[in-house]
Phi, psi and omega in degrees: 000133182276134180341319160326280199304271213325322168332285199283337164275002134328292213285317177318298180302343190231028185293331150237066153256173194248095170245125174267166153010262217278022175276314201245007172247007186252326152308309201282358190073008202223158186262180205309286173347302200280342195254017146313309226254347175299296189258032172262330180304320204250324190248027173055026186204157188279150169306328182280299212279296163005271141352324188262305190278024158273320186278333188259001155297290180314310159284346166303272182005302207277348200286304162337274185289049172083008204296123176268357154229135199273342179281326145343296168290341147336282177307319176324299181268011171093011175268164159243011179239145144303347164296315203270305196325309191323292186310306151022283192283315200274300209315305206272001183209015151093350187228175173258134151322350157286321167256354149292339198267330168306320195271321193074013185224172201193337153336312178280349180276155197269059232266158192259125161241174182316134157260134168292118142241142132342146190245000161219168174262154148298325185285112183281107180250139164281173194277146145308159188243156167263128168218147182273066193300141169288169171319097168265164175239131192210129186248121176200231176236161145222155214192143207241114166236145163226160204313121149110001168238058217247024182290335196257356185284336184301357168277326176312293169346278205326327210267319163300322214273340169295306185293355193283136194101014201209340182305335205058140171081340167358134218198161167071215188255040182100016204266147175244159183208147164214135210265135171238131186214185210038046161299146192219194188275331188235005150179219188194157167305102176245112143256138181233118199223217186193143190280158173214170198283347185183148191290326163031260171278001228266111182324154186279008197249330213258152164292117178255135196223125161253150179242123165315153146319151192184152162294073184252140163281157187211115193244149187261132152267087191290326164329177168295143181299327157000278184273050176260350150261321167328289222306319171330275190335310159314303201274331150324313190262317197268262223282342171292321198276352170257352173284196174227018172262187159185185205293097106034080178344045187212182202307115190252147198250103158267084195285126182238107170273189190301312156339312180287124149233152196287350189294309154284296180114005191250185203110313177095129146223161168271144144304033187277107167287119171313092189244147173205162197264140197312162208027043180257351186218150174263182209023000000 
């Protein structure tokens, strides 16, 4: 079963119980790491804030058909003040619970219901190839996303590409790359750069990243760069959950060799995903 789902029916079935992190990455079979980054992949949003606008959607609901104490429903869903349920409440819809449950409407509200996942993609992978990649220097632009707000990176691009020949120390056969790292529970670190032999010369505007040796499965996305999250996805979801890897605290690799062009968005990149063999490290 991919990981994503066992997640979300964790979460349904336990929405007013109090569950962390690693309550729902332990349901999902998975350590925490691997499923930030699965279901941020699949369900555009980070999990714990999920979580939180799944409890608090219901409760509008319950608020809407009258629930007559609020602290009470508070406690339900997991606050533990009617103070702190409040503030809460206005962050994710903008209103107070005393006017939804006064108005009685709900329309207006933006509300999270269950997301339906599928239990296969549609999205076809060939088996990945394994490389033991060496120590890289990767120079760029970097910019903080969090899952499922992935709109600036083709502008982040645009803004590299005037500097690209100009980064200093430029290395390999023309190839870019963009890394995503310091993932967490609520997003990950997007640089998009070019590798060099050493920071040396490396313009002062740019992001210096060193990526450890490392362990990749590495799958071609052929497609227009468009769906390059379906193939994510598939490979987070699917092929991590029938394999005997699982993801690697580490650097995840999108390689755009001389082949691709940024103009069109057609071309092909490789994937490389950080792997280690499942139960080989805890959380």
């Amino acid at each position: 079963m991919n990981p994503v789902a066992r997640a979300l029916w964790f979460i349904e079935g336990n929405l007013g119980r109090d569950i962390a992190l690693d309550d729902i990455a332990e349901a999902a079979c998975v350590s925490r790491f691997h499923l930030t980054r699965a279901f941020g992949e699949a369900v555009a949003m980070p999990v714990v804030r999920y979580v939180r606008a799944r409890r608090l959607s219901e409760a509008a609901k319950a608020l809407a058909g009258g629930a007559p104490d609020i602290l009470s429903l508070a406690l339900e869903v997991g606050y533990g003040s009617h103070e702190a349920f409040t503030r809460a409440f206005r962050d994710q819809f903008g209103v107070t619970p005393e006017a939804v449950r006064g108005g009685g409407l709900i329309e207006t509200l933006e509300l999270v219901e269950p997301y339906l996942m599928q239990e296969t993609t549609e999205t076809k992978l060939a088996a990945p190839r394994f490389v033991d990649g060496a120590a890289m220097l990767i120079a760029g632009l970097c910019r903080r996303y969090e899952y499922g707000a992935l709109d600036g990176i083709p502008g982040q691009w645009q803004r590299l590409a005037p500097h690209i020949g100009h980064i200093g120390s430029e290395v390999g056969d023309g190839a870019t790359y963009g890394v995503c790292v310091n993932a967490d529970a609520g997003g990950f670190d997007y640089i998009c750069g070019v590798e060099v032999r050493d920071f040396s010369d490396t313009a002062p505007q740019m992001t210096r990243l060193r990526v450890p040796p490392q362990r990749y499965a590495v799958f071609r996305h052929g497609g227009h760069l468009s769906g390059i999250r379906a193939t994510m996805n598939a490979i987070m979801g699917d092929w991590l959950a029938g394999s005997a890897w699982e993801i690697a605290d580490a650097a995840l690799l999108e390689r755009y060799g001389p082949e691709f062009d940024p103009v069109s968005g057609n071309g092909g990149v490789e994937i490389w995903v950080p792997v280690t063999p499942r139960g080989a490290r805890a959380g």
